[in-house]
N, CA, C and O atoms as a GROMACS GRO file, in nm:
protein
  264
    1UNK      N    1  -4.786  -2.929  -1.685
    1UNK     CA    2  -4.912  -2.865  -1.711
    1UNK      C    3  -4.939  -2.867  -1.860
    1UNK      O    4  -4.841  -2.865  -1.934
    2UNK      N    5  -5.062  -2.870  -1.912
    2UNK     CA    6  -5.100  -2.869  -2.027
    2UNK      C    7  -5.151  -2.742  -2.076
    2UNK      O    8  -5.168  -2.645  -2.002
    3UNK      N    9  -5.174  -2.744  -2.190
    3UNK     CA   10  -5.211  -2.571  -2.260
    3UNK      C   11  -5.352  -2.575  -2.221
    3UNK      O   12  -5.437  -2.656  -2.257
    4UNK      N   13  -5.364  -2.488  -2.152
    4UNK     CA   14  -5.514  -2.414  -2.121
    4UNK      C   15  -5.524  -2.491  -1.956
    4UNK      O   16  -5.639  -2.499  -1.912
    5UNK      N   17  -5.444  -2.531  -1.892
    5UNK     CA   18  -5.433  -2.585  -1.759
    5UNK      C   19  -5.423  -2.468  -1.640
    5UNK      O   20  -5.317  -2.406  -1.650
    6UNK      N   21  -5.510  -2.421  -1.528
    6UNK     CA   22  -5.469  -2.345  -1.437
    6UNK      C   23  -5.428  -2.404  -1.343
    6UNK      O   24  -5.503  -2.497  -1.312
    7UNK      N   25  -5.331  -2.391  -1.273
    7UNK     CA   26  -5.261  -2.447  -1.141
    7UNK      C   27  -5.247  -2.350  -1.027
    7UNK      O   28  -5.250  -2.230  -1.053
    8UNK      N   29  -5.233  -2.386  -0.916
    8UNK     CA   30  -5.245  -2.289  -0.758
    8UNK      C   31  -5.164  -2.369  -0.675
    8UNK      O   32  -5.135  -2.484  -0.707
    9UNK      N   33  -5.124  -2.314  -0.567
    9UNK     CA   34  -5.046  -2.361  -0.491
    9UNK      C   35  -5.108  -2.294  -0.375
    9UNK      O   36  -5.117  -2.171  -0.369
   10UNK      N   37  -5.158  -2.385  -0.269
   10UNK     CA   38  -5.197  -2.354  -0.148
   10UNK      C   39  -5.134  -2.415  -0.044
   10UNK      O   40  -5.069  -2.518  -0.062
   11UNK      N   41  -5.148  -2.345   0.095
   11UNK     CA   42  -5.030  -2.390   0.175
   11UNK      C   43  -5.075  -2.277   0.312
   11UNK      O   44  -5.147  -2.178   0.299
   12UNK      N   45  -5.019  -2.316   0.423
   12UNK     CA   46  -5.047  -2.194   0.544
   12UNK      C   47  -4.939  -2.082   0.518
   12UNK      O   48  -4.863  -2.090   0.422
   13UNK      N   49  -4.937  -2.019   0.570
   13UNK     CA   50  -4.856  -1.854   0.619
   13UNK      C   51  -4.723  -1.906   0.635
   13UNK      O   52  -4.715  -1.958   0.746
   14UNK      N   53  -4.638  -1.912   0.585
   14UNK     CA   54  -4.505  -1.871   0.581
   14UNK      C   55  -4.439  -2.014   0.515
   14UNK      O   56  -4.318  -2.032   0.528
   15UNK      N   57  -4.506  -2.095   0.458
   15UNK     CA   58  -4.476  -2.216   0.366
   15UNK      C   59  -4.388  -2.168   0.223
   15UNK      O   60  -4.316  -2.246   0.162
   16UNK      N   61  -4.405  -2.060   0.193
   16UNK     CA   62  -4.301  -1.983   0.068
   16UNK      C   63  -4.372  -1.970  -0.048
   16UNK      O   64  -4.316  -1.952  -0.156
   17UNK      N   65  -4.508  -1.977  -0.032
   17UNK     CA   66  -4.590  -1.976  -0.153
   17UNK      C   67  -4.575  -1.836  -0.249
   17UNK      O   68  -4.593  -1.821  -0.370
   18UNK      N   69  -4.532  -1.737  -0.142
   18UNK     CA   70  -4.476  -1.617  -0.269
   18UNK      C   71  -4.362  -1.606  -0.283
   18UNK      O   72  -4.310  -1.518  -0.351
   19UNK      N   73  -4.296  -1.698  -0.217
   19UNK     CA   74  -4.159  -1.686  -0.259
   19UNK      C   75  -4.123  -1.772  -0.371
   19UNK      O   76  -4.017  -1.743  -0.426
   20UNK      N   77  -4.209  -1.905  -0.431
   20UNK     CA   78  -4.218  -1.976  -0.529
   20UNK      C   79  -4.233  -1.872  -0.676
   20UNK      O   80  -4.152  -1.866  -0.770
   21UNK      N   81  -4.351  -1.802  -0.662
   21UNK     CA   82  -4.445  -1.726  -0.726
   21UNK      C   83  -4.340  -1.642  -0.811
   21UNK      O   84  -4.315  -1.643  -0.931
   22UNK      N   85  -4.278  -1.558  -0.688
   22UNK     CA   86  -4.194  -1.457  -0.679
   22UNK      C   87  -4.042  -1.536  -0.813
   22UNK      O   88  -4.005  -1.472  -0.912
   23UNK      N   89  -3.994  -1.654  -0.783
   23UNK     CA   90  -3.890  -1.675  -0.827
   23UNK      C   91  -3.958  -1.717  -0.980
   23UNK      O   92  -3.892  -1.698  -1.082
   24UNK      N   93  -4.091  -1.774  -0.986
   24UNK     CA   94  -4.143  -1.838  -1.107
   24UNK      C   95  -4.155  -1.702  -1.228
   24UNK      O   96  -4.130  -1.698  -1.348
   25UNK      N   97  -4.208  -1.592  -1.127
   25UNK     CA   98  -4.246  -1.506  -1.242
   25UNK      C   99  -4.110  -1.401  -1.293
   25UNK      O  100  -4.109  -1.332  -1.395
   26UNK      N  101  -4.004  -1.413  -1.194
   26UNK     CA  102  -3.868  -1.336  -1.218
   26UNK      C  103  -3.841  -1.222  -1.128
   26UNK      O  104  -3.753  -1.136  -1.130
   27UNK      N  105  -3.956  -1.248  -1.037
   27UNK     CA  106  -3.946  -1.101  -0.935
   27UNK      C  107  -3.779  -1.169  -0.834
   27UNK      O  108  -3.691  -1.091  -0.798
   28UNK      N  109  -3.774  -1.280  -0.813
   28UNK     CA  110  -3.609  -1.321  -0.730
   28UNK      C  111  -3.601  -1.389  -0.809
   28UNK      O  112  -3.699  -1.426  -0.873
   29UNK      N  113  -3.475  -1.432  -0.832
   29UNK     CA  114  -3.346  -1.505  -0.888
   29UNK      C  115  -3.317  -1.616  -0.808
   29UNK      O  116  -3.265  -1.592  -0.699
   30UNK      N  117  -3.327  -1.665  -0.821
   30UNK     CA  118  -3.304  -1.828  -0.769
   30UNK      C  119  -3.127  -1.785  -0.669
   30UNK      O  120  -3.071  -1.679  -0.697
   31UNK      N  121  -3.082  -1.854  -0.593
   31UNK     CA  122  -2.943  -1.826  -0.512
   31UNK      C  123  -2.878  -1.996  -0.586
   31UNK      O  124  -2.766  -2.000  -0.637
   32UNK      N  125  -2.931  -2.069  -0.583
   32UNK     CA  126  -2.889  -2.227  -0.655
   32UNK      C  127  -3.031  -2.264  -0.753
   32UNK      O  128  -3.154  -2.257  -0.741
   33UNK      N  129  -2.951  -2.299  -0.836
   33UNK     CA  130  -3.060  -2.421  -0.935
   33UNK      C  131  -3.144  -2.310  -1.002
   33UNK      O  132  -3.140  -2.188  -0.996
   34UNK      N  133  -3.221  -2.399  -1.066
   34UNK     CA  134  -3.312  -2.290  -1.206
   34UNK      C  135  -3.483  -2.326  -1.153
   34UNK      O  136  -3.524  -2.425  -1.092
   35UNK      N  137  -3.558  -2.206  -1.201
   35UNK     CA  138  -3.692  -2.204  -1.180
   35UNK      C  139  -3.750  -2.192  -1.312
   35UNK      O  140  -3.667  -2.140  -1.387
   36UNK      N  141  -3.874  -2.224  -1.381
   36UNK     CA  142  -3.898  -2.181  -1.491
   36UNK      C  143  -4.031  -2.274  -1.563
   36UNK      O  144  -4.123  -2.338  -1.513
   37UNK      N  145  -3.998  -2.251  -1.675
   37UNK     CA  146  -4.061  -2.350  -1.781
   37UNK      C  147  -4.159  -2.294  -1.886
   37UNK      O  148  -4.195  -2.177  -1.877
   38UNK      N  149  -4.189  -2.348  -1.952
   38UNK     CA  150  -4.250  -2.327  -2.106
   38UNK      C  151  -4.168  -2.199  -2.194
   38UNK      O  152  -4.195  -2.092  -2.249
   39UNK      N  153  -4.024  -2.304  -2.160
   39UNK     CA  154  -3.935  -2.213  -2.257
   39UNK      C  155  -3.876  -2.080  -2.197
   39UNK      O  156  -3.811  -2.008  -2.274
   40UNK      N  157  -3.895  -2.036  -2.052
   40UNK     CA  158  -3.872  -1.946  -1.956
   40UNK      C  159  -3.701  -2.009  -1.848
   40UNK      O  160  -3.666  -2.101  -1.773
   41UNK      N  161  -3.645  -1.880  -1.911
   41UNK     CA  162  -3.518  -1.877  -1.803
   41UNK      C  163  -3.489  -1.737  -1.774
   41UNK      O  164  -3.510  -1.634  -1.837
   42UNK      N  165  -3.429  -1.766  -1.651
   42UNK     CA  166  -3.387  -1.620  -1.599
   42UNK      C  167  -3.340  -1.553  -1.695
   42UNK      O  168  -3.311  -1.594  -1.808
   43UNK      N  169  -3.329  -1.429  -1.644
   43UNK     CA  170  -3.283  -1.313  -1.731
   43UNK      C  171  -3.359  -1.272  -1.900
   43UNK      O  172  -3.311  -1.198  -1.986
   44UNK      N  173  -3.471  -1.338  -1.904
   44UNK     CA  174  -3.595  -1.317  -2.033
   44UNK      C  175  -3.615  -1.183  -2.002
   44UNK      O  176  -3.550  -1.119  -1.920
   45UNK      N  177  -3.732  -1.133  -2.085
   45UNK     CA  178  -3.775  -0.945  -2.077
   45UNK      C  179  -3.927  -1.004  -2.039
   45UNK      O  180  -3.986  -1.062  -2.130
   46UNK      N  181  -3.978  -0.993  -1.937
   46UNK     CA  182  -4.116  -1.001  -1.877
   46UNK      C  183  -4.218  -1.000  -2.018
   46UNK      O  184  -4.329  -1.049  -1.996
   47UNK      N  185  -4.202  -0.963  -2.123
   47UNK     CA  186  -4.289  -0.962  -2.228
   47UNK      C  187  -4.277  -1.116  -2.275
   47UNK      O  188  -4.376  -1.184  -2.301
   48UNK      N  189  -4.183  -1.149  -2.282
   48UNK     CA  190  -4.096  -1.288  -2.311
   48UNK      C  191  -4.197  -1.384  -2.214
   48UNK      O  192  -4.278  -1.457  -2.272
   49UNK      N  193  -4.191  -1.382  -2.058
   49UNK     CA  194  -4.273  -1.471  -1.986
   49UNK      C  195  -4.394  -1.455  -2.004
   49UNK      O  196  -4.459  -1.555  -1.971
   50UNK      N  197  -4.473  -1.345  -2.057
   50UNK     CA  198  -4.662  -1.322  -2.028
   50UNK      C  199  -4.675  -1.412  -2.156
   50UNK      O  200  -4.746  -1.512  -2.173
   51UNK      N  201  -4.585  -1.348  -2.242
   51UNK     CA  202  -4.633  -1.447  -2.378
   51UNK      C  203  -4.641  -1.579  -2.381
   51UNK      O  204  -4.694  -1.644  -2.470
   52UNK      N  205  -4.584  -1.625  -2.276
   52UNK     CA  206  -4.585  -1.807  -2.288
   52UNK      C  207  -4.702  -1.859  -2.140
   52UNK      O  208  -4.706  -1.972  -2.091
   53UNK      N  209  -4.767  -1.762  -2.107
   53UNK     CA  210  -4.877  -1.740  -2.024
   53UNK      C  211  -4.843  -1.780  -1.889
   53UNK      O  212  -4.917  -1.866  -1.840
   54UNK      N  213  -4.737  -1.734  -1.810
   54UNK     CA  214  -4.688  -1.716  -1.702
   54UNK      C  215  -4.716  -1.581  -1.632
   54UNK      O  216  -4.660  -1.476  -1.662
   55UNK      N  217  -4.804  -1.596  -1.542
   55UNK     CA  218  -4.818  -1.447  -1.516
   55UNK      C  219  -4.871  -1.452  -1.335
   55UNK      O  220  -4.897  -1.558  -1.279
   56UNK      N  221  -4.876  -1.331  -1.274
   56UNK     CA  222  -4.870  -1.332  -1.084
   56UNK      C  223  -5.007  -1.216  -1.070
   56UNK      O  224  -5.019  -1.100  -1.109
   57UNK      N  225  -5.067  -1.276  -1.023
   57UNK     CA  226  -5.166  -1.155  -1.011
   57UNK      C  227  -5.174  -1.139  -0.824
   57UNK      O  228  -5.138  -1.234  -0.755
   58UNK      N  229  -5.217  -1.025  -0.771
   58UNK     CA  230  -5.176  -0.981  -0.604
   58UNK      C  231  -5.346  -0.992  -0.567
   58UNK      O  232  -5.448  -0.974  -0.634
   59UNK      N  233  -5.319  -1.027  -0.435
   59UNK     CA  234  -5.468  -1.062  -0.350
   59UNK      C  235  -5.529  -0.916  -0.306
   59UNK      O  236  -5.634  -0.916  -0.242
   60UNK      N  237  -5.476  -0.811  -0.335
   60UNK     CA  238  -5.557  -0.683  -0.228
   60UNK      C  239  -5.544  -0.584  -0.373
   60UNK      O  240  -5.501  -0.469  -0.380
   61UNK      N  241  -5.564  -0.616  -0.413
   61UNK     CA  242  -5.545  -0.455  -0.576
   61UNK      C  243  -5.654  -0.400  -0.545
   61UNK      O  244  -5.718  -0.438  -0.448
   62UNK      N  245  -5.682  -0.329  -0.600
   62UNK     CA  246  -5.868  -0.224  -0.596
   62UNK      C  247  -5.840  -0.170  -0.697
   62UNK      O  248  -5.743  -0.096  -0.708
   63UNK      N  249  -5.930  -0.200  -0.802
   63UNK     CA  250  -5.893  -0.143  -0.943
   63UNK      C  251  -5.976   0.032  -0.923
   63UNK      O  252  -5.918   0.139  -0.943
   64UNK      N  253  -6.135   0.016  -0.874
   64UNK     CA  254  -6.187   0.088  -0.862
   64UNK      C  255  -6.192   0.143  -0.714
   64UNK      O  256  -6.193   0.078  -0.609
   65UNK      N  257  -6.196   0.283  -0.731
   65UNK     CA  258  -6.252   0.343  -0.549
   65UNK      C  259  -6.396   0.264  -0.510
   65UNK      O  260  -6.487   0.244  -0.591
   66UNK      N  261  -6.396   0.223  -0.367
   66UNK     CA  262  -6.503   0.238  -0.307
   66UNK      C  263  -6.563   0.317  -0.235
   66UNK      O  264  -6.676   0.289  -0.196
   0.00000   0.00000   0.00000
């Protein structure tokens, strides 16, 4: 990916698309092999990954009441 590039990963229901997500942003730990990139390895401080613009945003939030 290039700087200023957005990427997505689409796929049906139970293909592992948050389980990718999940290991990319540090929420799981990989069990074999490494996940990562733009200078991102396990065990960083989450301030460490936003800064290199890796970040997970969730499909149902509600910032505001309706």
């Amino acid at each position: 990916m290039g700087v200023e590039e957005l990427f997505a990963i689409i796929g049906p229901n139970g293909a592992g698309k948050t389980s990718i997500f999940n290991s990319i942003s540090q929420v799981y730990r990989p069990q074999e092999g490494e996940s990562g990139g733009r200078g991102v390895h396990h065990g960083q401080p989450p301030d460490h990954v936003a800064e290199r613009g890796i970040a997970r945003t969730f499909q149902n939030i509600e910032l505001f009441p309706t």
